[in-house]
VMD Tcl script that draws the C-alpha trace (Angstrom):
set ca {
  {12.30 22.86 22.81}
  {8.35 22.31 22.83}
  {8.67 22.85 19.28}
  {11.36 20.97 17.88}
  {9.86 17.93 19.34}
  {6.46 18.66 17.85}
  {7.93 19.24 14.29}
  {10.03 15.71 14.87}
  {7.06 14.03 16.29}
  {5.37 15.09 13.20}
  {8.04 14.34 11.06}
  {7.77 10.51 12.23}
  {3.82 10.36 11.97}
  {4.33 11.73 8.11}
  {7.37 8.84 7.48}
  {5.29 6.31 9.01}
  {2.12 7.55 6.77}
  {4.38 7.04 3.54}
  {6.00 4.02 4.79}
  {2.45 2.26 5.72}
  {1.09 3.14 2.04}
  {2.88 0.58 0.13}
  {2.90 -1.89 2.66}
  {-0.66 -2.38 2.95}
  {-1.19 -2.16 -1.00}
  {1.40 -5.18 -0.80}
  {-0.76 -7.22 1.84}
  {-4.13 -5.97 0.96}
  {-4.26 -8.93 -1.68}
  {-3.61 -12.00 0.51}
  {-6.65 -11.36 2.65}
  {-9.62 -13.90 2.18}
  {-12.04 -11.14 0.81}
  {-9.76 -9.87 -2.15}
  {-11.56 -11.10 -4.86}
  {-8.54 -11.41 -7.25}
  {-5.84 -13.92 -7.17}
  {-2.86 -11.68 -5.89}
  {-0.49 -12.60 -8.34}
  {-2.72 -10.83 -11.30}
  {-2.88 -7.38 -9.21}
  {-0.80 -4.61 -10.63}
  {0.07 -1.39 -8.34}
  {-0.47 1.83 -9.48}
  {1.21 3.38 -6.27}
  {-2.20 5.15 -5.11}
  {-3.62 2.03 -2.59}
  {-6.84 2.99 -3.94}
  {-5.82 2.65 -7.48}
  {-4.20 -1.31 -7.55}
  {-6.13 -3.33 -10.15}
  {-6.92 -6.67 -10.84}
  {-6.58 -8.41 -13.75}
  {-8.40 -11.80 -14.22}
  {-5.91 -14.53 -15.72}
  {-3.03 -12.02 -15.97}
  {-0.80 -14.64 -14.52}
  {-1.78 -16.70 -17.31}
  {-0.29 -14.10 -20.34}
  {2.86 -13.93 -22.17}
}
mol new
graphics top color blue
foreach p $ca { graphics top sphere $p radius 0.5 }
foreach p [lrange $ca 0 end-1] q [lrange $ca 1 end] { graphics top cylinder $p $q radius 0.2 }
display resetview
């Protein structure tokens, strides 16, 4: 029993991990010290990896 409830309790932490990810690449850009305007950031799907592009808004 001990162990089924450490592999579920695990399970959650690892959903919550994934699940966390993408929401914080989504908000990251709406805080003050983002130094792009959000709506030129592109996601890459690796938080570390979203870009900014200067004046992206602004093509096409």
């Amino acid at each position: 029993m001990k162990e089924e409830k450490r592999i579920r309790k695990d399970a959650i932490d690892k959903s919550k991990s994934v699940i966390m990810g993408p929401v914080t690449e989504h908000l990251i850009p709406f805080f003050p010290e983002f130094r792009y305007n959000p709506k030129d950031t592109r996601f890459t799907r690796f938080i570390r990896n979203s870009r900014g592009f200067c004046g992206l808004r602004w093509s096409g």
